[in-house]
C-alpha positions as CSV (number, residue, x, y, z in Angstrom):
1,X,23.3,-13.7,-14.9
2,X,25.6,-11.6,-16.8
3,X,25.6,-8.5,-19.1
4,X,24.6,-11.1,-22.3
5,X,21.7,-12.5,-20.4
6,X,20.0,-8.8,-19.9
7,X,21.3,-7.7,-23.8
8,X,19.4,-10.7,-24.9
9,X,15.8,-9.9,-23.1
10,X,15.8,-6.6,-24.6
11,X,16.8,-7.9,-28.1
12,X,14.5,-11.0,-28.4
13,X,11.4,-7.8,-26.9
14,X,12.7,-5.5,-30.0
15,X,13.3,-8.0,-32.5
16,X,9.6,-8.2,-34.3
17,X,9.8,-4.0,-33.9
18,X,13.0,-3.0,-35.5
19,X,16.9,-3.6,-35.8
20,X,18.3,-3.0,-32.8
21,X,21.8,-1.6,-32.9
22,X,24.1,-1.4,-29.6
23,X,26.7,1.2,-29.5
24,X,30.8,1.0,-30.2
25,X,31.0,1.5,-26.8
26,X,29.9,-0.6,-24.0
27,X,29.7,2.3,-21.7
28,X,28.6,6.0,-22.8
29,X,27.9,9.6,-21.8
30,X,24.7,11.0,-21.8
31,X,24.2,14.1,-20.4
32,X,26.6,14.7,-17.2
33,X,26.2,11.1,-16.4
34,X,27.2,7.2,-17.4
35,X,25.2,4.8,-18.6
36,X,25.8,1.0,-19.0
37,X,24.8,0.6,-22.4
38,X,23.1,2.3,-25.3
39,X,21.5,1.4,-28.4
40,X,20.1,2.5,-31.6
41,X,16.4,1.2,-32.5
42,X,16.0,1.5,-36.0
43,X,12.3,1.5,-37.6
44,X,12.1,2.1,-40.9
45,X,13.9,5.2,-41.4
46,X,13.6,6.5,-37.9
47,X,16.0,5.6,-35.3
48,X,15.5,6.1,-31.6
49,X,18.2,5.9,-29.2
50,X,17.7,3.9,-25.8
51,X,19.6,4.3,-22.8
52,X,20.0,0.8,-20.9
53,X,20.5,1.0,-17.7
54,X,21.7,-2.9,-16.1
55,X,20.5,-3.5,-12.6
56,X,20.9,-6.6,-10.2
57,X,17.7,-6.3,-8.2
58,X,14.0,-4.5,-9.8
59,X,13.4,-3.1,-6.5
60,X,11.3,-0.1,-6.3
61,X,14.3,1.5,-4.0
62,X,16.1,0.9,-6.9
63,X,13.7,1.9,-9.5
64,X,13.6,5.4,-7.2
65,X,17.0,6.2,-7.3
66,X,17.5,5.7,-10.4
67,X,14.6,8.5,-11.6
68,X,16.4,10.6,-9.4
69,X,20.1,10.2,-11.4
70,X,18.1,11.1,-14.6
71,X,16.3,14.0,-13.3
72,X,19.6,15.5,-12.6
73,X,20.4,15.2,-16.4
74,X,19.2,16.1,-19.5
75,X,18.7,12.8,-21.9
76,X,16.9,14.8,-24.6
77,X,14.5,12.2,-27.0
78,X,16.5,9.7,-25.8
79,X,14.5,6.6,-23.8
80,X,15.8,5.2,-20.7
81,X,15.4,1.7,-20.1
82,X,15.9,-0.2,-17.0
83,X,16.7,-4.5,-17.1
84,X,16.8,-6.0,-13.9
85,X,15.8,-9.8,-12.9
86,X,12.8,-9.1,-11.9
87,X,9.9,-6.1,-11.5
88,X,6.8,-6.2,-9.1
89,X,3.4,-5.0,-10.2
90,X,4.5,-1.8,-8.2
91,X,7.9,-1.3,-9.9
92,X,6.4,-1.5,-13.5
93,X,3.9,1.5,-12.2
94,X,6.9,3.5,-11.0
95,X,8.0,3.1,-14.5
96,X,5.2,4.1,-16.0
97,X,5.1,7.6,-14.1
98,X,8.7,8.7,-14.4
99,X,7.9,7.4,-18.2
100,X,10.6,4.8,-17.9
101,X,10.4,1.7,-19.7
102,X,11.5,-1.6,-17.8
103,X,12.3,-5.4,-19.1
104,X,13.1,-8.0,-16.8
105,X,15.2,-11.6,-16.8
106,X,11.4,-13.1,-15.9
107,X,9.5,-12.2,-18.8
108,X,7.4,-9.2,-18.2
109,X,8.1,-6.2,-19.7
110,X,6.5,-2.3,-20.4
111,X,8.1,0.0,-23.2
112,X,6.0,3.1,-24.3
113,X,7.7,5.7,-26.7
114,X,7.2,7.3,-30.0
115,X,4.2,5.4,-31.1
116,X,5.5,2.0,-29.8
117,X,3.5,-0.1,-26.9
118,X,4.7,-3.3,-25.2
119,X,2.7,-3.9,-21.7
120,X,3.6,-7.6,-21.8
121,X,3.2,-8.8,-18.0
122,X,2.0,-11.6,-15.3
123,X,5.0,-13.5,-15.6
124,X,6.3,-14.9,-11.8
125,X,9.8,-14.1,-10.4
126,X,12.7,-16.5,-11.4
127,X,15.3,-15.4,-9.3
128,X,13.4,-14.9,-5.6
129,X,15.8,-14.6,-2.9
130,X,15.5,-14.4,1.0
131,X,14.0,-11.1,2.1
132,X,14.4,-10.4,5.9
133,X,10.8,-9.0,5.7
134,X,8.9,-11.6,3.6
135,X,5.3,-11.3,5.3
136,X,5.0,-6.9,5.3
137,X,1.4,-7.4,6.3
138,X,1.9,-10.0,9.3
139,X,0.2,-9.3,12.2
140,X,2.9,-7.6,14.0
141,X,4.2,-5.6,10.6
142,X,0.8,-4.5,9.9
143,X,0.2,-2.9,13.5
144,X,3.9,-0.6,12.5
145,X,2.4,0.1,9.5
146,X,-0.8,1.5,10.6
147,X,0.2,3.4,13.2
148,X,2.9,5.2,10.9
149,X,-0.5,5.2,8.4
150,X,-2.4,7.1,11.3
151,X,0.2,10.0,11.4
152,X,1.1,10.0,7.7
153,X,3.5,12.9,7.7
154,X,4.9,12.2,11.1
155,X,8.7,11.1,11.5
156,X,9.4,8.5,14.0
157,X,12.5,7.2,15.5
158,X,12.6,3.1,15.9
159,X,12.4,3.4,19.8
160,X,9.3,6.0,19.3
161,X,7.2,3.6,17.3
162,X,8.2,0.8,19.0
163,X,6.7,2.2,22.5
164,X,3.7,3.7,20.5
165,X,3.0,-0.1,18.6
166,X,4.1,-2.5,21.1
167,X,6.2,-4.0,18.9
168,X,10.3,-4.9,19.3
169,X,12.8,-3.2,17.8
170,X,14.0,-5.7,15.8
171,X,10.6,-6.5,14.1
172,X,10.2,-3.0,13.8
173,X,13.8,-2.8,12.1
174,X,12.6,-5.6,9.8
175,X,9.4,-4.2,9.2
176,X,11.6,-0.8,8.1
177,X,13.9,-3.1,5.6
178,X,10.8,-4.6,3.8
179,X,9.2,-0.9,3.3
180,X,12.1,1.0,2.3
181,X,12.9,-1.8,-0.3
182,X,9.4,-1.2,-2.0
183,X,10.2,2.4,-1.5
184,X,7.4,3.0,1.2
185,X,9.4,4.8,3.8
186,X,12.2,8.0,3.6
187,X,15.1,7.6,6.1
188,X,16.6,10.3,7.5
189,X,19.5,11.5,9.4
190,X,16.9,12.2,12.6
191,X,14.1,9.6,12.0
192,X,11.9,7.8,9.4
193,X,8.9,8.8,7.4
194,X,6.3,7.4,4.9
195,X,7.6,8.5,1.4
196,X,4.2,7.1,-0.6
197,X,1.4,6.6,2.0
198,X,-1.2,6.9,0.0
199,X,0.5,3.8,-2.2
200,X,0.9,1.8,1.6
201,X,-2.7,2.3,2.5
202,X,-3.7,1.0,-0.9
203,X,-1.8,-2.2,-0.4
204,X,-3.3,-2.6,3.1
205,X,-6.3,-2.0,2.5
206,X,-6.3,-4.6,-0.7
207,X,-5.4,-7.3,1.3
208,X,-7.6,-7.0,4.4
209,X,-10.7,-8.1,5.1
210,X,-13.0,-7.3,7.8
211,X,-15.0,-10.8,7.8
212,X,-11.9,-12.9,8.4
213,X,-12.9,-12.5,12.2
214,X,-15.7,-14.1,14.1
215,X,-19.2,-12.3,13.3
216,X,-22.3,-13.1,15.4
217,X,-25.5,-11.5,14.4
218,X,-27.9,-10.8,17.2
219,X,-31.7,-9.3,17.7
220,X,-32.1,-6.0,19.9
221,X,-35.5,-4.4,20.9
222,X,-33.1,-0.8,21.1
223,X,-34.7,1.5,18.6
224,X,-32.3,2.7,16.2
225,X,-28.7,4.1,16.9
226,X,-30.4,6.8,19.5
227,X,-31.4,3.9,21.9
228,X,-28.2,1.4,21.0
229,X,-25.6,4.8,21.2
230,X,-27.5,5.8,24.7
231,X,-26.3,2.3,25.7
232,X,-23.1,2.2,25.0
233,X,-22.6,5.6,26.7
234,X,-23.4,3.9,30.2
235,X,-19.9,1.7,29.2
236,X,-16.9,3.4,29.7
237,X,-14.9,0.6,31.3
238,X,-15.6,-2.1,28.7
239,X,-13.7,-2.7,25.6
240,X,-15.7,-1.9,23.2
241,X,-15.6,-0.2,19.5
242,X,-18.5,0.9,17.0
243,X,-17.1,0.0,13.1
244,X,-18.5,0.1,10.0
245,X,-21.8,2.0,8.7
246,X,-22.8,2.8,12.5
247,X,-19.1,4.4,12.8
248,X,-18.9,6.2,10.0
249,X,-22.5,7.7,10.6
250,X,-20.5,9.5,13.8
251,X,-17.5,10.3,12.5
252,X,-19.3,12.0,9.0
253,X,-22.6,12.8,9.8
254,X,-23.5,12.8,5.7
255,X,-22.8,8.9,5.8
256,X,-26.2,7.5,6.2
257,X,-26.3,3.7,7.4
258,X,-28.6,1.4,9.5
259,X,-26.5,-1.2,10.3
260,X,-24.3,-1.8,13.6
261,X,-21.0,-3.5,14.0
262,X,-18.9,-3.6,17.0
263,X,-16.0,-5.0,18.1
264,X,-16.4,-6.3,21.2
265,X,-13.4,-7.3,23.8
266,X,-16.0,-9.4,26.0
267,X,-19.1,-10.0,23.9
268,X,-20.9,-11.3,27.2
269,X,-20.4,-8.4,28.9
270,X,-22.1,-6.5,25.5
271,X,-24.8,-9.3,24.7
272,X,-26.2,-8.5,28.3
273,X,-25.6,-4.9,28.4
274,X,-27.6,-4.1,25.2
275,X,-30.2,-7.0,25.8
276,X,-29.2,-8.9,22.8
277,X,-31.1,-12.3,21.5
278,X,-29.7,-15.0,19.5
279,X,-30.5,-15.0,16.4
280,X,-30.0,-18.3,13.5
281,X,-29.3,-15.7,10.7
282,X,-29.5,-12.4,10.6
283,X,-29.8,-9.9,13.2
284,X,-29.6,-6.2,13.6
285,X,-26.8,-6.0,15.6
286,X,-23.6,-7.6,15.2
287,X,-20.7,-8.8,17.5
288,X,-16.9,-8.7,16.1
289,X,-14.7,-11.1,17.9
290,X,-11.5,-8.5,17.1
291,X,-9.0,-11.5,15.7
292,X,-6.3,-8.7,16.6
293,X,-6.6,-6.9,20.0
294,X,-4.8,-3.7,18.4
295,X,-8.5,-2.6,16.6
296,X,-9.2,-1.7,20.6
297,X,-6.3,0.2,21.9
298,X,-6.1,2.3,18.7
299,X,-9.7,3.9,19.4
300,X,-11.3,7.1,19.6
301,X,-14.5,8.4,21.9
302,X,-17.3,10.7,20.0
303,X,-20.3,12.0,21.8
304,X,-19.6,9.5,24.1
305,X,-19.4,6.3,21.8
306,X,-16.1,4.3,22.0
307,X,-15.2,4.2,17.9
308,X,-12.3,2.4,15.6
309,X,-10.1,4.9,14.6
310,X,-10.7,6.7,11.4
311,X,-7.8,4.4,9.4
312,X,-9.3,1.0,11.3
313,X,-12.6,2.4,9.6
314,X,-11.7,2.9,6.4
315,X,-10.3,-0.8,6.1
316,X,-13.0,-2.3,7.4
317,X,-15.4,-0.2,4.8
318,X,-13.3,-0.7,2.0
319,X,-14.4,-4.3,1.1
320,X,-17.6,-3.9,2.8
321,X,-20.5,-4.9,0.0
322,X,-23.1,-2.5,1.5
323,X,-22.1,1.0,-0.1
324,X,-18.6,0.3,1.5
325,X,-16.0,1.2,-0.8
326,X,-17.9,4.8,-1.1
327,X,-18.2,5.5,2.5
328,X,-14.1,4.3,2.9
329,X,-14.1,7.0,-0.2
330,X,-15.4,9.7,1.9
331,X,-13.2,9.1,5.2
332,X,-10.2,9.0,3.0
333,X,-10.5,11.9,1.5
334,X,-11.9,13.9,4.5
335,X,-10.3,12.4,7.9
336,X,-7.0,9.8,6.9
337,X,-4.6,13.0,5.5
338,X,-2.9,10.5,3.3
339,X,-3.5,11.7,-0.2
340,X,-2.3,15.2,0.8
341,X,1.3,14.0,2.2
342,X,1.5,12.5,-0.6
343,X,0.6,15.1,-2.8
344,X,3.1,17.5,-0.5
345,X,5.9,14.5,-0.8
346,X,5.9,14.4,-4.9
């Protein structure tokens, strides 16, 4: 890839829209700063001058510094432009918001300016290299990420989060490296913090889903969560955690729910504990095998009631059918804190 390659994926977008003229100069001044290339769009008799900025990876680290060299310089009408090999779904929308346009080497591309719309984009990444973080939301990455999720606006050293997720330092080095590419994470001179948590749970919270662990519906005589939450009290030493509608209903008392879900570390030990019967389907009580022992070591007690913690909560609510995206809804907005840091952070 060379400068020609990039000059000819903005050309061929522009083509059916105007003339597109480049400037004398490979390199001009705009502002107090530099840009690598500038053009004159020509359409009709109006002419609108683009600044192109030429960039080796679409990164949304990238993407971030460069919105922060513009906002330190007047451009006037003029629209910036970024070309780059290639832009994630998460890239383009930083675009959008800084009211950037970008055009990549793959195919995709989003220009919006003075009348003119181009959102032309699904096309897949031509030029993938090795990331030392390619699976973010393993196992191991996503227990970094949620405890850095449970204290959004907290800033952690790499030994501190290490200790608190059980995780090494060199996953939780490589876990840092993925996130700061995709311009999750803030580094500092005394620690790291989220920079776009609200943008991190999102991404979590698309991808997981609650029923990708062992579910086993069972029959209880209790009466309603009185009876079942009366139980439970009487088990302080087993692993145990209340999730889902039957959580929620403690931790928000306006959620109203009749199901119950818990994660249990030994169902046995809960099956004859709350005098639970087989059932072929259905049930009224329901067993999670946690496929990640994490969901019971990050919990929290309420009137006695071992519970997931508020974020574990809110992911397992998000996909659930059953009124579950509003109930997540309510314990985002009321209990996680991560809309307001990042309200605070931009």
């Amino acid at each position: 890839m060379d400068e020609t390659d990039y000059k000819k994926a903005i050309e061929s977008l522009l083509s059916r829209v105007g003339d597109l003229e480049w400037s004398k100069y490979e390199k001009d001044d705009v502002g107090t700063g530099r840009v690598d290339a500038t053009a004159n769009l020509k359409i009709g008799n109006r002419k609108k001058k683009l600044l192109i900025e030429l960039k080796s990876s679409g990164e949304p680290k990238v993407i971030a510094e460069y919105v922060g060299r513009l906002s330190n310089r007047p451009i006037g009408d003029c629209y910036p432009i970024i070309i780059a090999p290639f832009f994630s779904d998460r890239g383009r929308e930083m675009c959008e918001r800084s009211n950037i346009g970008c055009v990549d080497l793959s195919g995709n591309a989003y220009l919006e300016f003075d009348g003119i719309y181009i959102n032309k984009w699904g096309s897949d990444n031509k030029y993938k290299v090795k990331r030392k973080q390619q699976k973010l939301l393993s196992p191991k990455s996503c227990w970094v990420i949620r405890c850095m999720l449970e204290n959004p606006g907290k800033e952690w050293t790499m030994q501190e989060l290490s200790n608190y997720s059980s995780v090494s330092l060199a996953q939780i080095y490589k876990v840092f490296d993925g996130l700061e590419a995709e311009n999750y994470i803030e580094k500092r001179r005394g620690g790291t913090r989220l920079a776009d948590p609200s943008g991190l749970l999102d991404l979590v919270s698309e991808k997981y889903r609650y029923d990708r662990q062992e579910i086993t519906g069972y029959y209880t005589f209790l009466k309603g969560y009185d009876q079942i939450f009366s139980r439970l009290r009487q088990l302080p030493d087993v692993d145990y955690a209340v999730t889902l509608g039957a959580a929620a209903r403690l931790v928000l008392p306006i959620v109203r729910s009749t199901d119950t879900h818990v994660y249990a570390g030994d169902p046995k030990v809960l099956r004859d504990a709350l005098d639970l019967e087989p059932v072929e389907f259905g049930g009224n009580l329901y067993l999670i095998t946690p496929k990640d022992n994490g969901v019971l070591k990050h919990i929290q007690v309420i009137d006695g009631v071992k519970v997931v913690s508020n974020l574990q909560l809110y992911l397992d609510l998000y996909n659930y059918p059953q009124r579950g995206r509003e109930q997540a809804d309510a314990i985002r907005s009321d209990l996680l804190g991560v809309n307001d840091v990042s309200k605070a952070i931009h």
